[in-house]
C-alpha positions in Angstrom: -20.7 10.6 1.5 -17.5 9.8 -1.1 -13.9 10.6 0.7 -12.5 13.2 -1.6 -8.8 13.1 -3.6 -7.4 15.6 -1.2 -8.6 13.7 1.9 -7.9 10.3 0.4 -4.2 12.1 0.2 -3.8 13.6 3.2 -5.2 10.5 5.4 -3.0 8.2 4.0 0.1 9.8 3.0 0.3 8.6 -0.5 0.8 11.3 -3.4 -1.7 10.9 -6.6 0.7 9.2 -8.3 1.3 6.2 -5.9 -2.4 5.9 -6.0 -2.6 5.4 -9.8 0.4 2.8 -9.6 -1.4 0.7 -6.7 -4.7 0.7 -8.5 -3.5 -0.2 -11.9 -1.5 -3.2 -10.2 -4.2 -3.7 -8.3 -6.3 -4.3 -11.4 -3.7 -6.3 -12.8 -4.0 -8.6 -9.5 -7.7 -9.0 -10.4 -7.5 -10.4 -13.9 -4.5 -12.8 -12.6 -6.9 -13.9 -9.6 -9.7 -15.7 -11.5 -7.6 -17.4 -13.7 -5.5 -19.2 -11.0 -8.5 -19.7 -8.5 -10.4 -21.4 -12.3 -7.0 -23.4 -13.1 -7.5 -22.5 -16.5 -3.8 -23.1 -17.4 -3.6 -26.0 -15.2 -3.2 -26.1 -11.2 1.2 -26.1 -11.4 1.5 -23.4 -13.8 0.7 -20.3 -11.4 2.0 -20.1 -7.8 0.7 -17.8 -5.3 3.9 -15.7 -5.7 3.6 -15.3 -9.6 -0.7 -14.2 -8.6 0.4 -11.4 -6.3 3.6 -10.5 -8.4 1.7 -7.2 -10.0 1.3 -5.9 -6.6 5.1 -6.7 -5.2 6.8 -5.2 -8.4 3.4 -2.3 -7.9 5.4 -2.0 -4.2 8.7 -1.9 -5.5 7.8 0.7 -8.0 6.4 2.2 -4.7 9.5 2.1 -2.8 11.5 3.5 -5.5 9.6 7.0 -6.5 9.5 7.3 -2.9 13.1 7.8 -2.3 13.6 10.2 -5.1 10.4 12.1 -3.3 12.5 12.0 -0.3 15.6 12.8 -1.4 14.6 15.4 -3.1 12.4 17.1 -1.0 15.5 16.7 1.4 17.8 18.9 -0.9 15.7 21.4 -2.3 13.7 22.0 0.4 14.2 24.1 3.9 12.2 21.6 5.6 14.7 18.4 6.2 12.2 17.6 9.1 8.9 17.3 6.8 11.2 15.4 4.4 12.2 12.6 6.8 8.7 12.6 8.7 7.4 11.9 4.6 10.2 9.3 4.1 9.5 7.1 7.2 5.6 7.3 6.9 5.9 6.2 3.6 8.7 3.2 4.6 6.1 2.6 7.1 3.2 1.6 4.7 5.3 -0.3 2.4 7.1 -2.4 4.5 3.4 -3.1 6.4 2.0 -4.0 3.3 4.7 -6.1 1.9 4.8 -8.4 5.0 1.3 -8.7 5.0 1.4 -9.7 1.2 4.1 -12.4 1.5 2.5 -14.0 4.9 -0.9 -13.9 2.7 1.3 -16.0 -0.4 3.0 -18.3 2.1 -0.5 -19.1 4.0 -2.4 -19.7 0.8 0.6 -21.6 -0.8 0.3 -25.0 1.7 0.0 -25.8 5.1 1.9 -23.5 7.1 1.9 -23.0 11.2 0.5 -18.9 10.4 -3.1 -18.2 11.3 -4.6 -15.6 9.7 -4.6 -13.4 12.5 -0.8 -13.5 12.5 -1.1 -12.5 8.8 -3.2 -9.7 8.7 -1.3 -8.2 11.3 0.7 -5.6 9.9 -2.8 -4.4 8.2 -4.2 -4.3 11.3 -0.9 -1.6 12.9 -1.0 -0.3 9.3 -4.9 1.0 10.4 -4.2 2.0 13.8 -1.1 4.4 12.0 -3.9 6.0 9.5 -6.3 6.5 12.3 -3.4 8.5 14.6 -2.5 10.5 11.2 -5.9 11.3 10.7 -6.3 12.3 14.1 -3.2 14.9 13.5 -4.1 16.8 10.5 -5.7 19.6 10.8 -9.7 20.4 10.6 -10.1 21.7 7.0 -13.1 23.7 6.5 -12.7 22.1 3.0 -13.1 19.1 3.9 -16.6 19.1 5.1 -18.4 21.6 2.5 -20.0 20.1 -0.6 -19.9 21.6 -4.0 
């Protein structure tokens, strides 16, 4: 019924710890999002950018433990090929979720010429990436057996 860790890992590329960070910024997101949307401090004080802030610095955070992953894996590791393959999947999902994070800031800051569809466009190729990973890894009899 309930996706398991180790699927939830292998599907989407992310390690346990990148999980942690993009939930607890995530959680940050949704204590800051109720007080802008009830403009308790006052409709000027908090900007779209400042709302989604937790999740940007969550991405940057992101970015950064995956290059040491990467570079590491690179040098300590027979497998430069796996190391790279882990590198750009991982550049792949931030950069996705970045853009569509900062078209979603501009479109609900003011009137802007983007339609939504234009926005959630990189979450859209971001999906069709995870369904084609999924679709490469391996049957598992682990997977599928309950315990």
């Amino acid at each position: 019924m309930f996706f398991r860790l180790n699927e939830i890992v292998s599907w989407l590329g992310l390690t346990v710890f990148e999980i942690c960070l993009n939930l607890a910024c995530l959680l940050i997101f949704t204590i800051i999002l109720p007080i802008k949307i009830s403009n308790i401090f006052g409709e000027d004080t908090l900007d779209w950018f400042k709302v989604f802030m937790p999740l940007f610095i969550g991405d940057i955070c992101n970015a950064y433990f995956c290059c040491i992953v990467a570079i590491r894996k690179y040098w300590e590791t027979n497998n430069k090929k796996r190391a790279i393959q882990r590198l750009s999947w991982s550049t792949y999902f931030l950069v996705l979720m970045a853009i569509f994070k900062y078209m979603l800031c501009i479109k609900l800051s003011g009137p802007t010429s983007l339609e939504y569809s234009e926005v959630f466009a990189p979450v859209f190729v971001l999906l069709q990436l995870i369904a084609v990973r999924a679709c490469q890894i391996p049957n598992n009899s682990n997977f599928g057996s309950s315990n």
